[in-house]
MARZAFI-908213 format. One line per 3 residues: number of its first residue (from 0); for each residue z, y, x of C-alpha. Coordinates in steps of 0.02 Angstrom, whole numbers, plus 50000, padded with zeros to 5 digits. Last residue first. Example, Ala and Ser with C-alpha at 12.3 -4.5 7.8 and 13.67 -1.06 7.14 Angstrom:
2
1> 50357,49947,50684 | 50390,49775,50615
END
This chain:
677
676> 44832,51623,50728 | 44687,51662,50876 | 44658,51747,51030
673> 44507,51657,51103 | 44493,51596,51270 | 44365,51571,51429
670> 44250,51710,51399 | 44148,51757,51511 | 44096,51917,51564
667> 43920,52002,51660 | 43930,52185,51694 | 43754,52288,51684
664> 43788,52372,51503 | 43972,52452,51577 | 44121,52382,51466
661> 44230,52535,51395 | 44139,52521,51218 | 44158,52312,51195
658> 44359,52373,51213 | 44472,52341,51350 | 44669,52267,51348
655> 44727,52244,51505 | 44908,52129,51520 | 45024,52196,51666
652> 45163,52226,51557 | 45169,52077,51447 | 45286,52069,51285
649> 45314,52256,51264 | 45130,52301,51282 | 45079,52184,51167
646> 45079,52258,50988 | 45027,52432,51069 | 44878,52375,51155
643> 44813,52275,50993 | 44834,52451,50913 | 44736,52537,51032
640> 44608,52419,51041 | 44591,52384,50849 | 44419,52498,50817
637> 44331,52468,50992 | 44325,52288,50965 | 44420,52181,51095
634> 44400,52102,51233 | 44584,52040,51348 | 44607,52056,51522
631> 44723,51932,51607 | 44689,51958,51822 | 44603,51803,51866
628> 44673,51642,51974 | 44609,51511,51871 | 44777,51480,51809
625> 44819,51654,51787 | 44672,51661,51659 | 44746,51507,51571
622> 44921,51548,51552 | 44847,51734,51507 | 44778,51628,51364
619> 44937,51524,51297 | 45034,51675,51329 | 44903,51785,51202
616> 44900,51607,51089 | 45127,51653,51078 | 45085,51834,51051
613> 44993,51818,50914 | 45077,51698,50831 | 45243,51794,50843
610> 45164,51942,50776 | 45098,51849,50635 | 45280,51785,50573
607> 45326,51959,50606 | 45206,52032,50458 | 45123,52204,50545
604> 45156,52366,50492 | 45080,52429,50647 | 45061,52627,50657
601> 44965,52768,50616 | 45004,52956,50672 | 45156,53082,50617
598> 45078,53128,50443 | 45080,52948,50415 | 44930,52798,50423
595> 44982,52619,50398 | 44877,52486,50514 | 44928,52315,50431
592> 44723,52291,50352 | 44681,52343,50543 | 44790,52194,50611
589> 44728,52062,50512 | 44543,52101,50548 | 44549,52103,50723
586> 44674,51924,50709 | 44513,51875,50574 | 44394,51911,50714
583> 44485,51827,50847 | 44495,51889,51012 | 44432,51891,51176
580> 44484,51815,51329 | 44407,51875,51486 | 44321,51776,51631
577> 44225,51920,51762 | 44067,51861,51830 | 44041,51946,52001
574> 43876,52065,52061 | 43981,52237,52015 | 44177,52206,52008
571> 44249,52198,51840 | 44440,52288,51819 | 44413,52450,51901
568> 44230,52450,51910 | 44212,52448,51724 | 44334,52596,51677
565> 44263,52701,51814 | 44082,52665,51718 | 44185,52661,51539
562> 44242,52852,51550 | 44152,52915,51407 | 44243,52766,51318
559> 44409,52772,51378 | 44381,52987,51314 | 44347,52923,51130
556> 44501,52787,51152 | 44604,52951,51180 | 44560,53057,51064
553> 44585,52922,50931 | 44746,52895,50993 | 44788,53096,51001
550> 44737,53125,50809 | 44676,53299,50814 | 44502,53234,50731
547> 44317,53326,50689 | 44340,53488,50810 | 44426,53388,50932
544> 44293,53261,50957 | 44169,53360,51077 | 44288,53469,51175
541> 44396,53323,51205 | 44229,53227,51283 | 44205,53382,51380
538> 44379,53370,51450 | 44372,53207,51495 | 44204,53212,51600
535> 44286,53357,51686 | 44436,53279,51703 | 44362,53140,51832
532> 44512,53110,51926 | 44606,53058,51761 | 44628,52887,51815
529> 44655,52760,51689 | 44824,52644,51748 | 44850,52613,51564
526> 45012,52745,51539 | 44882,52870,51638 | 44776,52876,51499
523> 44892,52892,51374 | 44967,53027,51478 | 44823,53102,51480
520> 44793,53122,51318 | 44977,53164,51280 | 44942,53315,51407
517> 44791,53355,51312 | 44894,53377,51151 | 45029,53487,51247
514> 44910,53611,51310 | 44859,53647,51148 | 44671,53599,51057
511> 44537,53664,50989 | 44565,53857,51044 | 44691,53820,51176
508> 44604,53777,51274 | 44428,53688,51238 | 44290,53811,51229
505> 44376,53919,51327 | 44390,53789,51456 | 44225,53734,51438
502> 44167,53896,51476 | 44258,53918,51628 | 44192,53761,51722
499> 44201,53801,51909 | 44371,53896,51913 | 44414,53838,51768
496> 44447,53670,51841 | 44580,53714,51950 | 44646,53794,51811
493> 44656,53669,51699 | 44735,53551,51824 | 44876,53672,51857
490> 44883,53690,51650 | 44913,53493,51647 | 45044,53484,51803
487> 45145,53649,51682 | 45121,53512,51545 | 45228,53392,51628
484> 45170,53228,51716 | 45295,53117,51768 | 45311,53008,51608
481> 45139,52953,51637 | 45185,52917,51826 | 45301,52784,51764
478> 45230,52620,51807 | 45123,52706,51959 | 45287,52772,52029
475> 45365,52613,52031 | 45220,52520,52090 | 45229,52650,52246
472> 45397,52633,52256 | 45398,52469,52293 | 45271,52458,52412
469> 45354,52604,52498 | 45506,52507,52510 | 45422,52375,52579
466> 45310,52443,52703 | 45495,52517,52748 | 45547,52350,52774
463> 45418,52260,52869 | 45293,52126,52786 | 45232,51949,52835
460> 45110,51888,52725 | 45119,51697,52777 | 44958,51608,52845
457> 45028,51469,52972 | 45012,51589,53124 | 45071,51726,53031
454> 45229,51623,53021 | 45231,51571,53184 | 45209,51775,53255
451> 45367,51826,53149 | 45480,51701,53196 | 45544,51798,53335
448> 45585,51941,53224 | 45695,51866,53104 | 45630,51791,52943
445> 45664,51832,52757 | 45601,51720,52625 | 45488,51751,52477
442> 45472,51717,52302 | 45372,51851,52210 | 45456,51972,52093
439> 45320,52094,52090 | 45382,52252,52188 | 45563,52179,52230
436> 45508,52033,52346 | 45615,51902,52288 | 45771,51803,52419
433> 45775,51639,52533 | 45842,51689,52703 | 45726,51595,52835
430> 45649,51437,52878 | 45470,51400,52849 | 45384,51304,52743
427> 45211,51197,52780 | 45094,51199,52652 | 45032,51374,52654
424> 44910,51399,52510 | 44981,51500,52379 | 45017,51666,52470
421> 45182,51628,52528 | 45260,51781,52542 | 45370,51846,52726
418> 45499,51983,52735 | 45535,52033,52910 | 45720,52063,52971
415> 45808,52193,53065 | 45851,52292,52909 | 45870,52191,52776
412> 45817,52228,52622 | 45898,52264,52458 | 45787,52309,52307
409> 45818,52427,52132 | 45722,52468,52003 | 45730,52614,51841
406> 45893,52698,51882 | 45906,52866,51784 | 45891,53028,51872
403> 45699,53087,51823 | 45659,52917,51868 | 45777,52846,51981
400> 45746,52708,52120 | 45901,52609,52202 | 45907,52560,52387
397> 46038,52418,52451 | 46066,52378,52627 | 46235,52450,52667
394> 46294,52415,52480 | 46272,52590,52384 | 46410,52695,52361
391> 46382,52806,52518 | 46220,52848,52434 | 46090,52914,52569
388> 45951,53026,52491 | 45768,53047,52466 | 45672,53170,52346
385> 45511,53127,52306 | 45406,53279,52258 | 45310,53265,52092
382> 45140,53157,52119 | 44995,53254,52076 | 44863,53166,51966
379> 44714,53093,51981 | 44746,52907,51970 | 44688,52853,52137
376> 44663,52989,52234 | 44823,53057,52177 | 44908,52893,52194
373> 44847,52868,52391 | 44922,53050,52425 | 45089,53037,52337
370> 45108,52851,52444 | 45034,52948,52603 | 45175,53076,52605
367> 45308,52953,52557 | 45247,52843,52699 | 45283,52990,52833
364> 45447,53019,52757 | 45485,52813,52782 | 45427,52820,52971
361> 45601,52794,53046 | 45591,52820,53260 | 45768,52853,53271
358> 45744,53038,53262 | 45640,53023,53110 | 45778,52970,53030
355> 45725,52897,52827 | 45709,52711,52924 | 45868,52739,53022
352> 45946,52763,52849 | 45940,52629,52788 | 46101,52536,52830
349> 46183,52681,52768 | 46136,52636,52571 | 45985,52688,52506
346> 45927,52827,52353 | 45752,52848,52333 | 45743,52996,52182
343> 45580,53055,52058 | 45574,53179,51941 | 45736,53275,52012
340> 45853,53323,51883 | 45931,53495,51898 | 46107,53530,51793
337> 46196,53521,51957 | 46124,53657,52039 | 46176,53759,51861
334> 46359,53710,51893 | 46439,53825,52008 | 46598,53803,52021
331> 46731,53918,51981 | 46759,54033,52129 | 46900,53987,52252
328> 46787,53899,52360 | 46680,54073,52367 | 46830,54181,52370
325> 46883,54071,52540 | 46718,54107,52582 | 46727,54294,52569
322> 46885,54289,52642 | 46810,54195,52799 | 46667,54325,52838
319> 46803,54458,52804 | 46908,54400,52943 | 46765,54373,53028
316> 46698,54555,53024 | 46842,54618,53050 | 46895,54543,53179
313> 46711,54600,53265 | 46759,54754,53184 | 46924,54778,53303
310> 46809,54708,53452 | 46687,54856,53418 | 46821,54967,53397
307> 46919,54911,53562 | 46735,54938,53660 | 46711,55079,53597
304> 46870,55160,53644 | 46826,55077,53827 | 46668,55154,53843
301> 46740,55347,53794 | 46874,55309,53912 | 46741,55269,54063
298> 46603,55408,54000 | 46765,55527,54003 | 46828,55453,54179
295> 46651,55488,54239 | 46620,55683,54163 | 46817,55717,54252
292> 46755,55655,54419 | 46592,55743,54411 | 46675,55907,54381
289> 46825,55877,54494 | 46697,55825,54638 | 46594,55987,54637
286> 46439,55909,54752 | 46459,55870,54913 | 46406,55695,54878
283> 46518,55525,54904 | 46658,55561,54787 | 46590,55674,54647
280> 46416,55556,54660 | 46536,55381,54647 | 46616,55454,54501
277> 46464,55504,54424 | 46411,55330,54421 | 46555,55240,54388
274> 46540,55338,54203 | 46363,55322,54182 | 46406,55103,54212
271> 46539,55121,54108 | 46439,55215,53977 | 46306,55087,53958
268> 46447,54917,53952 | 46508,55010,53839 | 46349,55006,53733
265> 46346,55102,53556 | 46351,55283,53630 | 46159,55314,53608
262> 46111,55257,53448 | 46271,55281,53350 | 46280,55459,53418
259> 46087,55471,53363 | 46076,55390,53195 | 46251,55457,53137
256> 46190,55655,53168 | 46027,55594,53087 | 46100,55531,52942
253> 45972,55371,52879 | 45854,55369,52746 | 45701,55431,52823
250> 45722,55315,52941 | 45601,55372,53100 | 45625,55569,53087
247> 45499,55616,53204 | 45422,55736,53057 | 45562,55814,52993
244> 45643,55856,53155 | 45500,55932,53241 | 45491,56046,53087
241> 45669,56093,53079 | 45634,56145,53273 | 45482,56251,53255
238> 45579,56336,53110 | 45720,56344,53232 | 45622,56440,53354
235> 45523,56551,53239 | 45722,56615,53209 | 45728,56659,53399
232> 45553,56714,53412 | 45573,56856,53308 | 45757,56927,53376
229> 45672,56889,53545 | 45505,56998,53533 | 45587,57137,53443
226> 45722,57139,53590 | 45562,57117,53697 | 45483,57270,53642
223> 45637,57355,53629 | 45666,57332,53811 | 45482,57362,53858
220> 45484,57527,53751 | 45602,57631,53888 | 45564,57521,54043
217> 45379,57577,54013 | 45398,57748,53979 | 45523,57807,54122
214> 45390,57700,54240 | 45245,57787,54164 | 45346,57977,54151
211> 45389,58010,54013 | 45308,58161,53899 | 45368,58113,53730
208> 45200,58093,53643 | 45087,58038,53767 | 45206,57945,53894
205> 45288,57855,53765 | 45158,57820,53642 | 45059,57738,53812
202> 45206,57649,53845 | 45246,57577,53674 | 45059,57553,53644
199> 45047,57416,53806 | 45230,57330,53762 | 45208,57337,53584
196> 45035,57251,53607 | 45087,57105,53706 | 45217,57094,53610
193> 45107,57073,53454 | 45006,56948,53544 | 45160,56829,53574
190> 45229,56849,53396 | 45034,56808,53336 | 45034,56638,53445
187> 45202,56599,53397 | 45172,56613,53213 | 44997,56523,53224
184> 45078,56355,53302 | 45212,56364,53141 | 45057,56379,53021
181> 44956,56268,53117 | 45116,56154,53076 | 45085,56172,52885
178> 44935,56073,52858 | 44997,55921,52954 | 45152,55927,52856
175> 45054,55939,52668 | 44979,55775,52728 | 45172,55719,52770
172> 45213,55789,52591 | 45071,55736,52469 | 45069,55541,52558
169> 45285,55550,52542 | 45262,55607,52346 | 45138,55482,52292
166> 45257,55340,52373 | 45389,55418,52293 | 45298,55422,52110
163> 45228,55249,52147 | 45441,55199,52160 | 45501,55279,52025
160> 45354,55211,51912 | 45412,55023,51967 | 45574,55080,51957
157> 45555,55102,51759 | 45434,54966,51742 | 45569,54844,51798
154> 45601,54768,51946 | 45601,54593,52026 | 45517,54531,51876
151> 45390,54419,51968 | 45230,54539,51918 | 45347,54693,51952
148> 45383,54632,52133 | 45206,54598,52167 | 45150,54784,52087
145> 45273,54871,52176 | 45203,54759,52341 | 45007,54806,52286
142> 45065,54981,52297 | 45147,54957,52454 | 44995,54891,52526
139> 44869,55033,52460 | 44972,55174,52534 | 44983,55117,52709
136> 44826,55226,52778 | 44903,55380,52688 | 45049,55357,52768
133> 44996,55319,52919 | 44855,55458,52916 | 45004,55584,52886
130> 45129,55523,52996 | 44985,55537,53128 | 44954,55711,53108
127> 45144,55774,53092 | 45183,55677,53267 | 45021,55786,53354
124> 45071,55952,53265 | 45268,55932,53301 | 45210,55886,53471
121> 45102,56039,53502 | 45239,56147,53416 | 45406,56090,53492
118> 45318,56093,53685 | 45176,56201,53722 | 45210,56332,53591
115> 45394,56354,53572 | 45431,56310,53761 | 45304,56435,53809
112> 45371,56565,53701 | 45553,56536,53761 | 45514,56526,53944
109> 45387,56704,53895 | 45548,56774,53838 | 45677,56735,53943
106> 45550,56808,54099 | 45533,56961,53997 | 45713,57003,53988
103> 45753,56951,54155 | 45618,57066,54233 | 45673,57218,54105
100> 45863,57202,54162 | 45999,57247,54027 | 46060,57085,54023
97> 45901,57019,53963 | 46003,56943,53808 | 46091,57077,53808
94> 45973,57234,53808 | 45809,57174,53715 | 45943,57078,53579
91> 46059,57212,53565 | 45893,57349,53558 | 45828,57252,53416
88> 45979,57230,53321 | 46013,57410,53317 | 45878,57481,53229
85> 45677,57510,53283 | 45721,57680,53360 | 45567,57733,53471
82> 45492,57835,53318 | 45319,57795,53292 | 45269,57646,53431
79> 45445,57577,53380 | 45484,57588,53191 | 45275,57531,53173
76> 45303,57357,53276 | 45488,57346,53204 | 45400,57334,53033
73> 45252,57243,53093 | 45386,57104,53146 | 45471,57103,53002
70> 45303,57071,52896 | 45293,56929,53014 | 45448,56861,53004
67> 45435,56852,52800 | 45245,56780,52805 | 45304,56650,52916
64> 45473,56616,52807 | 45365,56591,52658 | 45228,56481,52736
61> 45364,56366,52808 | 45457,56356,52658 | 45310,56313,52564
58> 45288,56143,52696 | 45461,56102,52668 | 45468,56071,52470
55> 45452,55897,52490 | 45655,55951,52565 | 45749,55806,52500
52> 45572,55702,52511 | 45620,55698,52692 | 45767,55569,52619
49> 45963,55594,52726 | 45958,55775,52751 | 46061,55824,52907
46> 45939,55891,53039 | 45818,55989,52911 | 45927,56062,52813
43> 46018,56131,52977 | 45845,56183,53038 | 45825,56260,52856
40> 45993,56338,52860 | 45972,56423,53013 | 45805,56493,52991
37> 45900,56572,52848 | 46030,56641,52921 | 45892,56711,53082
34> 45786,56817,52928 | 45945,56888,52852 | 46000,56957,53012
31> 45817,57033,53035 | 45830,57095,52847 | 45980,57168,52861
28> 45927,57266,53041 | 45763,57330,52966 | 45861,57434,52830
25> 45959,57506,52951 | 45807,57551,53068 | 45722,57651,52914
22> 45562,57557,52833 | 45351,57576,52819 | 45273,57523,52685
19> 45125,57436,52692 | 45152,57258,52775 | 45348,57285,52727
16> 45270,57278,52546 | 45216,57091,52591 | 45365,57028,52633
13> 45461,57103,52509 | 45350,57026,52361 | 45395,56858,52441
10> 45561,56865,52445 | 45572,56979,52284 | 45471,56832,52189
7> 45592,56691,52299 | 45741,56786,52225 | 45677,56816,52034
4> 45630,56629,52015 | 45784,56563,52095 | 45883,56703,51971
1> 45791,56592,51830 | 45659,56705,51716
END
């Protein structure tokens, strides 16, 4: 066995043969000087440990020490009824702490019983009881914070343990608190009853047995009654106090000697005010003026040493504040900030920038908000954040729009001016700054103010700058927003779905297919101007074709055709006739005989003598639709679509290609051209 093993077995063992046996007066004196050293060191224990959990093992040391005093205080009970002589540290304590007078003595001791029961243990009792339901009642939060923090990486599993095990440990020790004060609050009540009875069966022993007189009697055994009553109460006293301590400790982390110094003499302006105060009572009261006078000039001095070491770390402070950015200049720079590329970036020159100020009335931010908001309900997908800037290098005017940092359009506007367009049918010209309206490249002419009314008047489209700008960006954003969207955008949109549709889902991801292949459906998709809104309907047409093909363009022209209702009321309004241009069988037929298949997908090994052909009758027939005034869409058969789209795409931008599939049964076309060679 340890030594700690064999000390706290004696401890107890002791205490509970002194129940039994009885013991001489010398014998009685060691242990009663033992018993106050260690009620010492636990209070001191108690006041200086930085973490309760320090001393988890609190509530046992109560129940040992109670059992010990006890056990000492039947021992000087039985040394004093039987042989008057209970050992010299009894009859100190009865005789100098009551200075030898039995009304004294008594009156100390019920002040220190009362204080010990009414005051340390009732509130040590009430404070122990709510730690522990707070505690207990806070337990399921700070788990779910460990488990937070060790979900984002903050910690390890390690700590993560560490820290449940302490959070274990403070529930089992405050509820182990609350248990162990009725042991404190019994203590005093026993010590109290067993004076009580020393004090009656010391002076009936006294007068039955050694034949004194009452009075003789009781002054005889009431001063080693309350000797015996003090030297137990005493060292109950501390235990009382260490208790009290542990439980209204608010940090349990913190020195409580530091705490409460640092606490209460932090203010000078506090101390000068106690210090002029007690001054102004030695002066102006009869009370003893050196006293008060010498308590107020130490409050004074004591305020103004603070007040010098406060200002002394205040240098401090600032001196290190500005070495510690001095380091930071001095550092090598930081680079990884720089490595970031925002998806989308307006940059402007300084002439722009009351239009980006909200505090000079600018409304740009605002538009940004509604352009990301009109494309998602448009196309379906989440616009990244736009991130706006001023560039000093920029003409005064000028704005430039990047796309995932590279420069993809640019505009210059001018700030006080209106842009007006000529719609087509406005005869009679106006004057203004001639210059191109940067969305589509229209003509247009830039007009002041006051000539904003005429030219409305005569049936311009008159347009603000920042309508402008946004304008812009919008078409920007819609050109590219296939580009934009990443595959972490594609799993958000899978799990919004999953919330209603888990089956397809795990049907679909990743079992058929990766989160990268539906992201290049989409894409394809969005590349077109198809919304994906309606995912639903495009994920169960993925779920249907993926088991038979993993080729993305055939995905792709298989989800165009579940989606040929949105498809048709996009580009051929209900109730209208719609003039297309279709194309040539043998052009249909040319191209699929050039389509070459590879590992990596199919592609175009078209003759570029027939190329050219093709794309000189495709200008000959948008000439024609634009003519009429119609949008160019071009019919094709479901099988060359794709490829037809991909032979054209470079030569006309806003050209729609649609397949017989992706037209709705109840639209009416006409076709006004052929596509021929």
């Amino acid at each position: 066995m340890k030594r700690n093993d064999i000390a706290v077995g004696l401890y107890i063992l002791a205490a509970i043969m002194f129940l039994i046996i009885p013991m001489s007066p010398g014998l009685l004196d060691i242990l009663l000087a033992l018993n106050i050293a260690i009620a010492m060191v636990v209070m001191f224990n108690a006041l200086f440990t930085q973490d309760v959990l320090n001393l988890s093992g609190f509530p046992s040391i109560i129940l040992l020490t109670t059992i010990f005093r006890i056990a000492l205080n039947i021992s000087s009970t039985r040394l004093i009824l039987s042989t008057g002589n209970p050992g010299q540290v009894v009859r100190v304590f009865g005789e100098f702490v009551g200075g030898g007078d039995l009304v004294i003595g008594l009156i100390i001791f019920v002040i220190l019983v009362l204080i010990q029961f009414l005051v340390i243990n009732k509130g040590s009792e009430r404070v122990a009881e709510v730690s522990a339901r707070f505690t207990l009642d806070a337990m399921p939060g700070k788990q779910m914070a460990i488990d937070a923090d060790l979900n984002t990486g903050a910690i390890t599993d390690t700590e993560a343990a560490e820290r449940r095990q302490k959070i274990q440990d403070e529930a089992s020790f405050f509820g182990s608190m609350d248990g162990a004060t009725k042991y404190v609050k019994g203590d005093a009540v026993a010590g109290l009853l067993i004076t009580l009875i020393n004090l009656v069966g010391g002076t009936v022993t006294g007068m039955m047995n050694q034949g004194l007189s009452a009075g003789d009697a009781f002054q005889e055994y009431a001063i080693l009654t309350i000797g015996d009553g003090l030297v137990s109460q005493i060292p109950s006293i501390m235990i009382s106090l260490a208790t009290g301590i542990i439980v209204t400790k608010v940090s349990k982390e913190v020195d409580f000697g530091d705490m409460l110094v640092g606490q209460l003499f932090a203010i000078p302006k506090v101390l000068y005010i106690v210090g002029t105060s007690m001054m102004i009572l030695g002066i102006i009261t009869p009370l003893n003026t050196i006293v008060f006078l010498a308590y107020g000039m130490a409050f004074i001095v004591a305020g103004y040493s603070i007040e010098q070491k406060l200002a002394i770390e205040s240098i401090e402070s600032e001196i290190s504040s500005e070495e510690a950015e001095a380091d930071e200049i001095r550092k090598p720079e930081n680079v990884s900030a720089l490595l970031q590329v925002d998806p989308i970036e307006l940059e402007f020159g300084y002439g722009i920038i009351p239009l980006a100020d909200m505090n000079q009335g600018g409304d740009l931010l605002d538009r940004v908000v509604l352009i990301r908001r009109q494309i998602a309900l448009e196309l379906g997908t989440i616009v990244p954040m736009i991130r706006l800037r001023d560039n000093i290098q920029l003409n005064p005017n000028q704005y430039i729009i990047k796309i995932k940092g590279i420069q993809v359009s640019e505009g210059e506007i001018l700030f006080d001016h209106y842009m007006a367009m000529n719609p087509g049918y406005v005869e009679e010209e106006i004057t203004g700054i001639p210059t191109f309206e940067p969305s589509f490249h229209l003509p247009a002419i830039w007009i002041t103010e006051s000539q904003r009314e005429r030219a409305e008047s005569l049936g311009y489209t008159v347009v603000d700058p920042p309508s402008i700008m946004a304008t812009h960006l919008t078409e920007v954003i819609r050109g590219h927003i296939n580009e934009l969207l990443t595959r972490q955008d594609v799993q958000n949109l899978i799990n919004n779905i999953e919330e209603s549709h888990p089956t397809l889902i795990s049907e679909l991801v990743p079992k058929l297919l990766s989160i990268g292949e539906v992201q290049k459906v989409l894409q394809n998709l969005l590349r077109e101007q198809i919304s994906i809104r309606d995912l639903v309907t495009i994920l169960e047409t993925l779920a249907d074709y993926s088991p038979t093909t993993r080729d993305i363009d055939v995905l792709t022209e298989y989800v165009r055709q579940s989606l040929k209702r949105a498809i048709s009321s996009k580009y051929f309004p209900e109730g209208d006739l719609t003039s297309v241009v279709t194309l040539d069988p043998k052009v249909e037929q040319e191209i699929m005989d050039s389509v070459k298949q590879t590992e990596q997908g199919a592609y175009l090994a078209l003759d570029p003598e027939i190329t050219r052909e093709i794309i000189n009758s495709v200008q000959s027939e948008i000439t024609k639709l634009e003519e009429l005034g119609k949008n160019p869409i071009i019919v094709t058969s479901p099988i060359v679509r794709m490829y037809f789209k991909r032979l054209t795409q470079d030569y006309f931008k806003d050209l729609t290609v649609i397949s017989y599939n992706e037209i709705d049964s109840n639209v009416e076309l006409q076709s006004v051209g052929m596509v021929t060679v």
